[in-house]
VEXSEVEX-698883 format. One record per residue: x, y, z of N, C-alpha, C in turn; residue in one letter. Coordinates in steps of 0.2 Angstrom, whole numbers, plus 5000, padded with zeros to 4 digits. Example, Ala and Ser with C-alpha at 12.3 -4.5 7.8 and 13.67 -1.06 7.14 Angstrom:
2
506649725039506249785039506649845039a/506449895035506849955036506450005039s/
//
This chain:
338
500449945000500050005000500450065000x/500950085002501350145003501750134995x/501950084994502450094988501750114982x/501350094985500750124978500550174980x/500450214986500650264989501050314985x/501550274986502050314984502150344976x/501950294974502050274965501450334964x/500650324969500250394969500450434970x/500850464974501150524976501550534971x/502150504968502550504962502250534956x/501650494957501450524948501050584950x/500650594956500550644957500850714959x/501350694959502050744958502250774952x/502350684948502550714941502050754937x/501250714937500650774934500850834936x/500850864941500850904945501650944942x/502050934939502650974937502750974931x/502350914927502150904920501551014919x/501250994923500551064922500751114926x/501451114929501651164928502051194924x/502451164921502951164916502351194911x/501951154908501451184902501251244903x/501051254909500551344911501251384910x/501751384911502451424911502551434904x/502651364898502451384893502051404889x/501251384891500751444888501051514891x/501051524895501451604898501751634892x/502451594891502751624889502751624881x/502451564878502051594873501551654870x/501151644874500751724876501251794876x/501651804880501951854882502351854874x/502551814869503051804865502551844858x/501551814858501451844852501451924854x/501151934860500852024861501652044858x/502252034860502852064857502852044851x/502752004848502852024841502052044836x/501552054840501152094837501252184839x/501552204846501952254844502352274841x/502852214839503252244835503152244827x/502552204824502252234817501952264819x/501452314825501152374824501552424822x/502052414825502652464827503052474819x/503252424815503452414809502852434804x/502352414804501852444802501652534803x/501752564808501852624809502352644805x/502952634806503652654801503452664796x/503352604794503252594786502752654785x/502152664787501552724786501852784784x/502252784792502752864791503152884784x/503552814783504052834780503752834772x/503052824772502952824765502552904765x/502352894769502052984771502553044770x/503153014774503853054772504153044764x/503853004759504153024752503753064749x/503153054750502653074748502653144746x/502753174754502953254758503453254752x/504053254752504653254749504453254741x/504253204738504253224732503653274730x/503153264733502453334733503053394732x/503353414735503653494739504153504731x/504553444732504853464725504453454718x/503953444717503853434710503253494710x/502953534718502553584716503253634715x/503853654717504353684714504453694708x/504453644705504753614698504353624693x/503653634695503053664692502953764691x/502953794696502853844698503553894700x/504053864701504553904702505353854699x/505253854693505953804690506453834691x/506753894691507453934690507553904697x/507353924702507653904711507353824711x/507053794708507053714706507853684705x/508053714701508653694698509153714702x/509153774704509853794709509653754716x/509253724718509153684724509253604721x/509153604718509453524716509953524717x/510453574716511253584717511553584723x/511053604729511153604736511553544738x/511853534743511953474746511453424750x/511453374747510953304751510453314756x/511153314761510553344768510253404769x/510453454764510053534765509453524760x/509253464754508953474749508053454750x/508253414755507353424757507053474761x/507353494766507153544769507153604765x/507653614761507653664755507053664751x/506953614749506053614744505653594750x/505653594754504953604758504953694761x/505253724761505353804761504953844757x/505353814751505253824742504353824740x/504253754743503553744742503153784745x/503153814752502953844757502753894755x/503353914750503454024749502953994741x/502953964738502553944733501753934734x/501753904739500953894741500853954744x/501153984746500854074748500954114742x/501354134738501154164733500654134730x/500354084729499654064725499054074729x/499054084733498554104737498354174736x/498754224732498754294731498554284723x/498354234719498154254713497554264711x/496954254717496354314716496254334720x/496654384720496754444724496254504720x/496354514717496254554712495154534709x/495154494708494454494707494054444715x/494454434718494254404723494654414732x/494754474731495254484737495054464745x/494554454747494554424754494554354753x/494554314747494654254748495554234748x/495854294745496554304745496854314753x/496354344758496754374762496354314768x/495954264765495854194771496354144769x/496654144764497054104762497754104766x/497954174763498554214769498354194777x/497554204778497554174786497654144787x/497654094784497853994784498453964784x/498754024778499553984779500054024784x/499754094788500054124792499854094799x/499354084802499154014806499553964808x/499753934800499853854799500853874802x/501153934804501753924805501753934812x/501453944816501253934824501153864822x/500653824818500553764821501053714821x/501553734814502353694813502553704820x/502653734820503153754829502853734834x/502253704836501753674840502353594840x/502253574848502553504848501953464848x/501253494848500753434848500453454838x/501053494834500553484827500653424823x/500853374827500553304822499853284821x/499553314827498953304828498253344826x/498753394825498153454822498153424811x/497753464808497853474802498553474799x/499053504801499653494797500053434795x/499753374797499853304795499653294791x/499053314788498653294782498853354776x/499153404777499353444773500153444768x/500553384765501053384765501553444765x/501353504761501853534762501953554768x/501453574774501453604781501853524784x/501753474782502053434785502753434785x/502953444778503753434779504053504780x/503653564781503653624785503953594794x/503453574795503953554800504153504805x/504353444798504853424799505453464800x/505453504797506053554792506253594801x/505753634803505753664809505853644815x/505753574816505853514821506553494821x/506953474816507553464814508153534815x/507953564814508453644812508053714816x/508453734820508253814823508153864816x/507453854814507153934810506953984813x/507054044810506854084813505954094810x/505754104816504754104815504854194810x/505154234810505154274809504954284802x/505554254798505554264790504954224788x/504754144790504154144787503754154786x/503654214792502854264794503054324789x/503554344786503754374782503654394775x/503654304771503354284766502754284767x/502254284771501654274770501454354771x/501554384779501354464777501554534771x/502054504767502154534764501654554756x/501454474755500954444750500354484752x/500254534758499554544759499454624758x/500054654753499954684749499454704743x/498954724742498454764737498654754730x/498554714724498954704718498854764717x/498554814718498254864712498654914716x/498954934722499254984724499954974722x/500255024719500855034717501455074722x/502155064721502655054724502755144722x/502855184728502955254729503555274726x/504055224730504655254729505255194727x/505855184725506255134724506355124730x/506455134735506555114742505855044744x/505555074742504755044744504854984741x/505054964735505154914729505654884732x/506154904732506754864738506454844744x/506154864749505754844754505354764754x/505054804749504654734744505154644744x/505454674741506054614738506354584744x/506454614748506954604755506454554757x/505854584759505254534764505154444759x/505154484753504854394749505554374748x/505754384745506454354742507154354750x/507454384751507754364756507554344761x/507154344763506654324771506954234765x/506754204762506654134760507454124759x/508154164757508654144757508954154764x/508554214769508954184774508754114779x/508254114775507854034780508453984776x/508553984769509253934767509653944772x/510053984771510554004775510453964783x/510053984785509953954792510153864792x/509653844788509753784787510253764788x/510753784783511653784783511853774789x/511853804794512053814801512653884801x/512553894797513153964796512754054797x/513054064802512854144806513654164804x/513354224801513854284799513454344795x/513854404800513654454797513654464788x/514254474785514254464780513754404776x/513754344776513354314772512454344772x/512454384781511554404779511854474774x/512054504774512154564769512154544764x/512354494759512454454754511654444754x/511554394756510754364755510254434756x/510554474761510054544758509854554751x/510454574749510754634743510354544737x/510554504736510454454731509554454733x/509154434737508554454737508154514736x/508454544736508254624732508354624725x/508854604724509054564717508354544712x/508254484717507954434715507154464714x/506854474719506254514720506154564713x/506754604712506554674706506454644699x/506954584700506854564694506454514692x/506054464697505454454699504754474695x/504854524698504354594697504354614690x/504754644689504954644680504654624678x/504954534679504754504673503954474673x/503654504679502954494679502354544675x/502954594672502554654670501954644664x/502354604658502154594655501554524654x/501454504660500854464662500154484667x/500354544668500154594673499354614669x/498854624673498154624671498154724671x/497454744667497454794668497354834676x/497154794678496654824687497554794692x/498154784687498654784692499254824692x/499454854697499954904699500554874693x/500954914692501654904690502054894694x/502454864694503054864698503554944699x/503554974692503755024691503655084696x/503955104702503855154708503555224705x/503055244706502855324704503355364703x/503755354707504455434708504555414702x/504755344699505355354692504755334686x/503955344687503655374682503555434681x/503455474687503355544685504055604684x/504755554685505155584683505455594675x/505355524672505055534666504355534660x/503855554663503455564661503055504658x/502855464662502555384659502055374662x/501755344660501055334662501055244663x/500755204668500855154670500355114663x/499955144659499655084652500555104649x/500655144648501355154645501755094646x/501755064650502155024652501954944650x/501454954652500954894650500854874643x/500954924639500954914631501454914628x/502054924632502754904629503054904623x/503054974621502854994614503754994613x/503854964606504854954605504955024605x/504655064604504955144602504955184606x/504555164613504455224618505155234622x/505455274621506055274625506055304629x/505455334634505255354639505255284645x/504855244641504755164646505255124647x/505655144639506355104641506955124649x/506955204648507455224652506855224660x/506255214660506055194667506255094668x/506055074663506454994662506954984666x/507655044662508255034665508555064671x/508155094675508255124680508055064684x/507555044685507254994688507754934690x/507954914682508354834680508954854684x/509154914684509854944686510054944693x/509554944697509654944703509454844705x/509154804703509154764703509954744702x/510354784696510954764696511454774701x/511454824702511954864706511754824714x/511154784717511154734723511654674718x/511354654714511854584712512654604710x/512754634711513754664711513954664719x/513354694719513754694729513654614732x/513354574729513154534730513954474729x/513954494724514554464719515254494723x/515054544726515754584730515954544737x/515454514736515554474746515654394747x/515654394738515854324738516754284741x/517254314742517554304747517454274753x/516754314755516554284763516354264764x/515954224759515554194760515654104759x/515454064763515753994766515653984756x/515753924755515553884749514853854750x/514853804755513953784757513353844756x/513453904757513053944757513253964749x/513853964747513854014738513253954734x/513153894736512753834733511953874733x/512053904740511053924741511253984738x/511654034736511554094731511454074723x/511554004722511654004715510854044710x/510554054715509954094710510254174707x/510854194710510954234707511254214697x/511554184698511554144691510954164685x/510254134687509654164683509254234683x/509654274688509354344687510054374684x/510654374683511054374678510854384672x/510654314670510554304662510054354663x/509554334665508954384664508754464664x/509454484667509554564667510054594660x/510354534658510754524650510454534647x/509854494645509454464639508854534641x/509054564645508554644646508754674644x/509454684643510154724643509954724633x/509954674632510154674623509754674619x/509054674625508354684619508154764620x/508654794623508554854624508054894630x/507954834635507454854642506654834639x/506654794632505954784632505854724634x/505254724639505054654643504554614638x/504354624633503854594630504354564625x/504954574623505354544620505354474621x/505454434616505454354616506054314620x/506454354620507254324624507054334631x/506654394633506454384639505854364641x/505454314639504954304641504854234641x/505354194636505354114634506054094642x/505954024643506454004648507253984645x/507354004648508354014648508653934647x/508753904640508953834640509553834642x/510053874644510553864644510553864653x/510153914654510253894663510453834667x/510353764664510553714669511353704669x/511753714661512253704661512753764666x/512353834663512753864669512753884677x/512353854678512153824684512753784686x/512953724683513353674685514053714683x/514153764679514653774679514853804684x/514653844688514753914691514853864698x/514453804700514553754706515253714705x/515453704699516153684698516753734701x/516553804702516953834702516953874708x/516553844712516353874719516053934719x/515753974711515354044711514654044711x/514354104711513654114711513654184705x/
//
């Protein structure tokens, strides 16, 4: 009786360590799927992001490549790591200039537009805007990626968009005013490059002054010639009433008026005279940063090909796209110029 006792107690031991042993293993079975169902939720998440992140990325540059080619092309030039936060910039000052194109037959829907995208850079800066609307907006999203990654200044964003809140139909007082102009749109966006870089210097902001003034007038120019009747000229009053011209004057672009020409040249002139100073500072200016000036390159040619049709903007050399720009583009990177 005891050895069969025993042999009971025995096997009731071993059931007994057998049914522990298997509850330890369902445990630890259990415990092994929740870890690998989080870790395909978790890989499944990546994967969502990271296709979301090409998305962003190629969205930003091909709205560029559409709507603003010349500064297309000189950012492709950029280096690797500056090149998408460069066209999510790019895209951003492009989405705000479009939002000013019915201005003129629809101007409060122009100025809720500007509400939106001057809002939406608060929300980039926000550590909870994954969760707002900016995740479903790519350019706002790789907005701020870009701001998340790299110390921007909020200032020059808010800059390109206030400045856009300009009246198409009020016209620029003085050359100063026109300059002013140019500074807010055009250098406020190359000092955001520049930041990017990581390089603070006096000098290089003087440089990216002077080249977005540059940039802006000739800009402006060259918009003249597509400019509606109900739109201001870029041309300043002072240097119409000095030479006697009337803003249709301008608008009809007559080959003979040599009144409209020497306001043309006066205008194109001081565009020039920012791009030499521009070209004066190259010295000091790093090499990673003469890459983000390479747009001086395409207001060059374009102030030439102003230069040889005599300051007429309805002129065909000026108004068709520059096929030689990409080559001189790579040359001028060859060379370390802008």
């Amino acid at each position: 009786m005891r050895r069969l006792l025993l042999n009971n107690n025995g096997q009731f031991c071993v059931s007994q360590l057998v049914t522990r042993h298997v509850s330890s293993n369902n445990g630890a079975g259990s415990s092994a799927i929740s870890q690998t169902q989080k870790q395909q939720s978790q890989s499944n998440t990546t994967t969502a992001s990271s296709k979301e992140d090409k998305y962003g990325a190629k969205y930003c540059m091909n709205l560029v490549q559409k709507y603003d080619y010349e500064n297309y092309l000189s950012t492709l030039l950029l280096p690797k790591e500056l090149r998408p936060a460069a066209f999510a910039l790019r895209a951003f000052n492009v989405e705000v200039s479009r939002s000013v194109g019915a201005q003129i037959s629809e101007p409060q829907i122009a100025k809720m537009r500007l509400k939106f995208w001057y809002d939406s850079i608060d929300k980039c800066f926000e550590p909870e805007a994954s969760k707002s609307y900016v995740k479903d907006q790519p350019v706002l999203r790789e907005l701020r990626r870009t701001v998340g990654a790299r110390k921007l200044n909020k200032i020059y964003l808010r800059r390109l968009v206030t400045a856009r809140e300009r009246p198409a139909n009020q016209a620029f007082e003085t050359l100063r005013e026109l300059e002013d102009y140019a500074d807010q749109t055009c250098a406020s966006m190359l000092h955001l490059l520049v930041e990017l870089s990581g390089i603070k210097d006096l000098q290089v902001d003087h440089a990216a002054s002077h080249l977005g003034k540059a940039q802006g007038i000739a800009i402006l120019l060259r918009a003249i010639p597509y400019a509606g009747r109900q739109q201001a000229v870029c041309v300043p009053l002072e240097v119409l009433v000095k030479h006697g011209v009337s803003q249709e004057r301008i608008l009809r672009s007559d080959r003979n008026d040599k009144g409209v020409e020497e306001c043309i040249f006066e205008v194109a002139s001081l565009a020039n005279t920012h791009l030499k100073l521009t070209r004066q500072l190259l010295p000091e200016v790093p090499r990673v940063v003469r890459k983000i000036f390479l747009p001086a390159v395409a207001i060059d040619g374009y102030l030439e090909r102003l230069r040889r049709s005599h300051f007429l903007l309805a002129h065909p050399s000026c108004m068709k796209r520059d096929t030689l720009l990409p080559a001189r583009l790579f040359w001028k990177t060859l060379f370390n110029k802008y």
